[in-house]
C-alpha positions in Angstrom: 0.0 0.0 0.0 2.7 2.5 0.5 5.0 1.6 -2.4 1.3 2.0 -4.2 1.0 5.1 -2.8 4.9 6.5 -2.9 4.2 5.3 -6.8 1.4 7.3 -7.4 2.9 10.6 -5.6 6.3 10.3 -7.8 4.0 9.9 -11.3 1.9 13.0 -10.4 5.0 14.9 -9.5 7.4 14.4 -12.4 4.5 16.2 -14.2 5.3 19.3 -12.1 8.8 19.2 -13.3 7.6 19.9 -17.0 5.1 23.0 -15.7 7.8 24.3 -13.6 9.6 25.5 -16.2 6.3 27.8 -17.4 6.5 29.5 -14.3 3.8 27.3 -12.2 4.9 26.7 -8.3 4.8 23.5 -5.8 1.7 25.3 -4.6 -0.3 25.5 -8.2 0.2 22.6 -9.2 -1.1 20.8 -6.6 -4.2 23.0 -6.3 -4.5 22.5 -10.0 -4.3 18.7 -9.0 -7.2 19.6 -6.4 -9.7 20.8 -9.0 -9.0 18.1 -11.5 -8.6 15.2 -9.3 -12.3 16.1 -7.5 -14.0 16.3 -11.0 -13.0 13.3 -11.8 -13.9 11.3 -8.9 -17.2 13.0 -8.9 -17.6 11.6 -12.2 -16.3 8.2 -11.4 -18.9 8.4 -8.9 -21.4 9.1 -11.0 -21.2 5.7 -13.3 -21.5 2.0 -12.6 -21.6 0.7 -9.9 -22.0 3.3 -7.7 -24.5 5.7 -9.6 -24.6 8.8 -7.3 -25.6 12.1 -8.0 -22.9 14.1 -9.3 -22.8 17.3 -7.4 -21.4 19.0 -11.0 -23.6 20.9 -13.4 -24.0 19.3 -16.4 -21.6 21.2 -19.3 -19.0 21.6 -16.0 -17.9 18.3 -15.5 -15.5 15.6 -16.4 -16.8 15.0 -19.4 -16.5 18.4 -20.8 -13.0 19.1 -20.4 -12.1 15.8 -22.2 -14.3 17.1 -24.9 -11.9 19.8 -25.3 -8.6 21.0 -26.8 -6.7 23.9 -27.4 -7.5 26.9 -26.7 -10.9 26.1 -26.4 -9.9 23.5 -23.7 -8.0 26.8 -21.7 -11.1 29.1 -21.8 -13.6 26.0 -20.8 -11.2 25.5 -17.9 -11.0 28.8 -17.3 -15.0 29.1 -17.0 -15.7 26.1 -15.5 -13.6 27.3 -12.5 -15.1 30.1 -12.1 -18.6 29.1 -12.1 -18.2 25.9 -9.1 -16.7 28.7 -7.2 -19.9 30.0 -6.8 -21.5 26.7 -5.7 -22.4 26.0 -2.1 -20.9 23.7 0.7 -17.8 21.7 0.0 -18.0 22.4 -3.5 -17.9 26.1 -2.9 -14.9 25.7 -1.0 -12.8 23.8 -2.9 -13.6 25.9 -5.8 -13.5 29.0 -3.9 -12.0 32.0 -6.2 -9.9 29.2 -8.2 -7.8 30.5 -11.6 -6.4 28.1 -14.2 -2.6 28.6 -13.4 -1.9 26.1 -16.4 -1.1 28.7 -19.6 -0.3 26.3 -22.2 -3.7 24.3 -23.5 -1.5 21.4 -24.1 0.3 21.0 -21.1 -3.5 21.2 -19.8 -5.0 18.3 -21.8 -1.7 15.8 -20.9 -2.5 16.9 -17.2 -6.4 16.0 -18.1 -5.9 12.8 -20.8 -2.8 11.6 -19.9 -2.3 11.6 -16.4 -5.4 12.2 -14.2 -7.8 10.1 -16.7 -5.4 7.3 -17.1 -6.3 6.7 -13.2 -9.7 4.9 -11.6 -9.2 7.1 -8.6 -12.3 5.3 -7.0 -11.0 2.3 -7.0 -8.3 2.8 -4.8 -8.2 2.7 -1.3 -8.7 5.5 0.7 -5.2 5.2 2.3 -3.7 5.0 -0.9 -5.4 8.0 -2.2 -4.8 9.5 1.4 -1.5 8.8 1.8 -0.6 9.9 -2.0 -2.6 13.6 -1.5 -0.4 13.4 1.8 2.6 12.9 -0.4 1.9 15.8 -2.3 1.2 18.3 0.7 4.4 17.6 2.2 6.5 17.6 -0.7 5.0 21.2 -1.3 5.3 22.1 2.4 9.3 21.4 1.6 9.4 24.4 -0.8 10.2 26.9 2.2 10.4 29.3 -0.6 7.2 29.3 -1.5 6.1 29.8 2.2 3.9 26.2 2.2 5.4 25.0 5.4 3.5 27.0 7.3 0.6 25.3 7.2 2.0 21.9 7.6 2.4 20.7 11.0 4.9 18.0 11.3 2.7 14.5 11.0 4.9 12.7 13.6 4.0 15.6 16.4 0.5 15.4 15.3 -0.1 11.9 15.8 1.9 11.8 19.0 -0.6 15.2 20.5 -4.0 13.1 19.5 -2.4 9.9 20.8 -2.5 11.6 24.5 -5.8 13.6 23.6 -7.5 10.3 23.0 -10.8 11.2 21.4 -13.7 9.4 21.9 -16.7 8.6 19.7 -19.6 11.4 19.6 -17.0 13.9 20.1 -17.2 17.1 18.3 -13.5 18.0 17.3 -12.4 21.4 15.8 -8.9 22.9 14.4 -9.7 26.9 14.1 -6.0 27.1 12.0 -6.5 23.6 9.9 -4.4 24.3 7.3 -4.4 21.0 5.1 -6.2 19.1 7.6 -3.2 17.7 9.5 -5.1 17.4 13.3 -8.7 16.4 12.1 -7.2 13.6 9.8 -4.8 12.2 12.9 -8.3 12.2 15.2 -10.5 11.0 12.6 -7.7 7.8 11.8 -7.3 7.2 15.1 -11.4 7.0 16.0 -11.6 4.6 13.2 -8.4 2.8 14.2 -10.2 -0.7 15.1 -7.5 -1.2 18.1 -8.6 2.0 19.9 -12.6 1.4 18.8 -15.2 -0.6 17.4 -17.4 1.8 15.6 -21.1 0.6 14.4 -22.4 1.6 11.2 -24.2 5.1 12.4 -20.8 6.3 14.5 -19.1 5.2 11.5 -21.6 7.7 9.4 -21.1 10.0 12.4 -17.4 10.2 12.0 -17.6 11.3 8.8 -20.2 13.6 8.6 -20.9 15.2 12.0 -17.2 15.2 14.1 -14.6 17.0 12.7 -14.9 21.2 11.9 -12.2 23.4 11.0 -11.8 26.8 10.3 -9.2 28.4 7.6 -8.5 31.8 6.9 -6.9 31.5 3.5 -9.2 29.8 0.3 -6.2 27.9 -1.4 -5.3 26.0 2.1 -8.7 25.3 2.4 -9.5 23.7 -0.8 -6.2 21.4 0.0 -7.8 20.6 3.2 -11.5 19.9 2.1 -10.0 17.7 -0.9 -7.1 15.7 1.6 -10.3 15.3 4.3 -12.7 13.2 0.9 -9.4 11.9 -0.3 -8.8 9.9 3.5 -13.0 8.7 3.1 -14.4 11.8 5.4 -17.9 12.6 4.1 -17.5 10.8 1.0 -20.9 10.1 1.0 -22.4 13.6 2.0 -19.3 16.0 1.1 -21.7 19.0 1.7 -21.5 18.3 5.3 -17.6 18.5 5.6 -17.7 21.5 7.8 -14.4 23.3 6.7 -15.5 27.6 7.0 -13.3 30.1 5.3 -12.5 32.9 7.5 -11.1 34.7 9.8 -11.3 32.4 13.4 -10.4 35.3 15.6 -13.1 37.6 14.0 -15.9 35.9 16.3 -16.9 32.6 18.9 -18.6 31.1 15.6 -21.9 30.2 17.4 -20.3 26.6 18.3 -18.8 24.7 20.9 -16.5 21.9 20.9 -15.6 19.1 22.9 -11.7 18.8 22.1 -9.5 21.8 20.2 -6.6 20.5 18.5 -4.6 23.0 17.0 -1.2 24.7 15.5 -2.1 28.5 15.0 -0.3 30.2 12.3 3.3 31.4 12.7 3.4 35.4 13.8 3.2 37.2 16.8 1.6 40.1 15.7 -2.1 40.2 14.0 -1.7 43.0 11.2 -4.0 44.9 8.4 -2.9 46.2 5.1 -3.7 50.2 5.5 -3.0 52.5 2.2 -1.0 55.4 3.2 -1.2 59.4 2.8 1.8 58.1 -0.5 -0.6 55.7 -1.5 2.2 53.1 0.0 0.9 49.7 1.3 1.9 49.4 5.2 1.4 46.9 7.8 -0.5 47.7 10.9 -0.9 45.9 14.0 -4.5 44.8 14.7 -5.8 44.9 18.3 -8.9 41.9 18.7 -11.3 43.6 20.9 -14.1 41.1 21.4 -16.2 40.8 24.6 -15.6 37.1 25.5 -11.7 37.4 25.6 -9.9 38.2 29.0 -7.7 41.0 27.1 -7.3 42.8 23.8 -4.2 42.7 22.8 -2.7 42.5 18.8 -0.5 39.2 19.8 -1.8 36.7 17.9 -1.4 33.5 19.7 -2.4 35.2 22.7 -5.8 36.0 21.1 -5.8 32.3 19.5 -5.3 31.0 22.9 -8.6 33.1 24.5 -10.5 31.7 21.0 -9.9 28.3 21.9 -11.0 28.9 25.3 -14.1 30.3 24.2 -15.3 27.7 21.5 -14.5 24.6 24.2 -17.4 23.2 26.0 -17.4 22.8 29.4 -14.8 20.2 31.0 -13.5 20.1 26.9 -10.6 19.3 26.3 -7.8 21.5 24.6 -3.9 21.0 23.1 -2.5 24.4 21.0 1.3 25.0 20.0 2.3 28.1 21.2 5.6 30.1 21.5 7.5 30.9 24.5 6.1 34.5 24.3 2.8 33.2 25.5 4.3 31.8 28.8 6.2 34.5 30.1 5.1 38.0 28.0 4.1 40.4 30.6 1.1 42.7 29.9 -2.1 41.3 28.2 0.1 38.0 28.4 -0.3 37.9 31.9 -3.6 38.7 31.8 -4.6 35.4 29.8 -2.2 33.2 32.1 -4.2 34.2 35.3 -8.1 33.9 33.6 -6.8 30.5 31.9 -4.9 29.2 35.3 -8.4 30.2 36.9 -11.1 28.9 34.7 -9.3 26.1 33.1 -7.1 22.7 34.5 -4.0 24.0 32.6 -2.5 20.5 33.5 0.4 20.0 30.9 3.3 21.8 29.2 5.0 19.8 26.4 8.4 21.8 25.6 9.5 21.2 22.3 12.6 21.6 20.3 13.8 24.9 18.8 13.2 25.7 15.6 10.3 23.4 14.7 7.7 26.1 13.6 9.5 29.3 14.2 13.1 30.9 13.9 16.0 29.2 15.0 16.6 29.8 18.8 12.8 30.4 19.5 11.2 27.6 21.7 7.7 26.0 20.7 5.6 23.8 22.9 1.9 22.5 23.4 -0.4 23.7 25.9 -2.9 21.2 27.2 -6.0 22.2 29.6 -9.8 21.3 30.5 -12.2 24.1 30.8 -13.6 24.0 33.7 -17.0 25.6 35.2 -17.0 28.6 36.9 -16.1 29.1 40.3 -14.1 31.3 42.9 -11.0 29.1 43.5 -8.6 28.9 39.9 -8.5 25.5 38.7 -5.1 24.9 38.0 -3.5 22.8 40.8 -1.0 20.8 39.5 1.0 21.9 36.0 3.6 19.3 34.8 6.1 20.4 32.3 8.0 18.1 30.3 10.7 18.6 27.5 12.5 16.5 25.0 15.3 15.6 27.9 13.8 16.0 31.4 10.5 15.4 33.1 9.7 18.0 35.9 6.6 18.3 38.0 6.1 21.5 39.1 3.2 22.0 42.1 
């Protein structure tokens, strides 16, 4: 299964090679991949023996693009995008304000004919479709140039953070940064895992369907993450319902509550807006969150992701966030969310990690774990232990 799926990863990314050299990044070809690989599944869907509904207008499909060449080919494309972009649910946001990156009409039809067609994507496994789509996002997430890596947590750390988080069927599970997907795919493998669980048939449908929401600020991560979720088997049968929003996390609660957070918010200290100035020059300027249900406002943003996650927990949920060392010892607003999370939450573990896995070189990262807790006029927080990557210390 993985030589299958190491197989399929090197055949889709020798193609890359040849649109490298018109200009086309790591990052568009795989979204390019995303679009074309989804309208072709939904069209495998579609026919014997499975017969479903294809969720693509008629004249947008599969067939239509195989119908096409040349130029004509390159302005279909080109229209075809535009117009699912518009659609609702999951195939809104995989569509979402998507442009045809591929400028040569026959470098588009090989993609089309000769590589994508060529494959019965249905057929296989979800782990080998998975683990290929995988594949892809982490070879991209290697270009550091292109800036990818930031939102691709490391899988090993991933996998090792649900491990101790241990979700349980029925949960409700939520990543407000999701990037590609990296948290609610570890949780959703491991509550299918048969070793851990023996899921019936409606918290199998259940696991798929109704567990695992994510929020993502920017449309092309997104659409990676919404087509890496159908790719592993989540919501394949109702991929409407993958519950993957497209905004801002920080700009409001959202209206829900979770019972386990896992996340790794993006890199930056600083929450910023592009402001036009009296020279018509573009400058930066830092943002200050002001919303009632946080302890502080403050333009730090893992300080205000670390109040968000608070808020959207349910009571005695369960939360584990990667922050910076900034967030454990920055005075101000800092200290402000240490003493409300201390008192209203059982801020129980401290996982040091080594430098320079997310940020610079010499800057420490680590995951936070705590229970939010019911209200009451003793703080929570008893016991923190602290470990790191050489010592365990329990601190009282």
């Amino acid at each position: 299964m993985a030589e299958q799926s190491t197989q399929l990863v090197q055949k889709l990314w020798n193609y890359c090679n040849i649109l490298r050299d018109d200009g086309l990044s790591y990052g568009d070809y795989v979204e390019q991949l995303t679009f074309l690989l989804f309208l072709k599944m939904a069209d495998e869907q579609s026919r014997p023996p499975f017969k479903k509904r294809s969720p693509i207008p008629k004249g947008l499909d599969w067939a239509s693009l195989l119908a096409k060449d040349g130029d004509e080919l390159e302005i279909h494309y080109r229209h075809l995008l535009e117009t699912l972009g518009r659609e609702k649910g999951m195939l809104g946001v995989i569509f979402r304000k998507a442009q045809n990156k591929i400028q040569d009409p026959a470098k588009l039809r090989r993609l089309i004919v000769d590589l994508i067609d060529k494959e019965q994507w249905t057929s296989l496994s979800a782990d080998v479709k998975g683990d290929a789509y995988e594949g892809l996002l982490e070879k991209n997430a290697a270009d550091v140039k292109g800036g990818a890596g930031q939102y691709f947590t490391p899988r090993p750390l991933i996998s090792a953070i649900v491990d101790v988080m241990r979700p349980e069927p029925k949960m409700t599970i939520c990543d407000p940064a999701c990037g590609t997907g990296g948290f609610l795919l570890a949780a959703y493998n491991y509550l299918s895992d048969s070793t851990h669980y023996q899921l019936d048939r409606e918290q199998k449908i259940k696991l798929a369907s109704d567990t695992l929401y994510g929020v993502e600020l920017v449309d092309g991560v997104a659409r990676l993450c919404c087509m890496n979720m159908l790719l592993h088997g989540i919501s394949a049968d109702g991929a409407d319902e993958v519950a993957i929003e497209v905004r801002d996390a920080l700009g409001s609660q959202g209206g829900k509550n979770y019972e386990m957070v896992m996340t790794n918010p993006p890199f930056g200290k600083k929450s910023s807006v592009t402001i036009v100035n009296e020279k018509g020059e573009a400058e930066k300027e830092s943002l200050t969150i002001h919303r009632d249900d946080f302890w502080a406002s403050t333009s730090n943003k893992q300080l205000n992701f670390l109040q968000h996650v608070f808020t959207i927990l349910k009571q005695h949920g369960r939360a584990a966030i990667v922050v910076p060392d900034n967030v454990l010892f920055e005075g101000g607003a800092g200290e402000t969310v240490r003493r409300e999370l201390l008192k209203q939450a059982d801020v129980h573990t401290l996982l040091r990690l080594p430098t320079g896995i997310f940020y610079a070189q010499g800057v420490k990262a680590n995951v936070l774990f705590f229970d939010r807790k019911p209200a009451q006029e003793k703080a929570w927080t008893e016991n923190l232990w602290i470990y790191d990557f050489r010592t365990n210390k329990h601190f009282t």
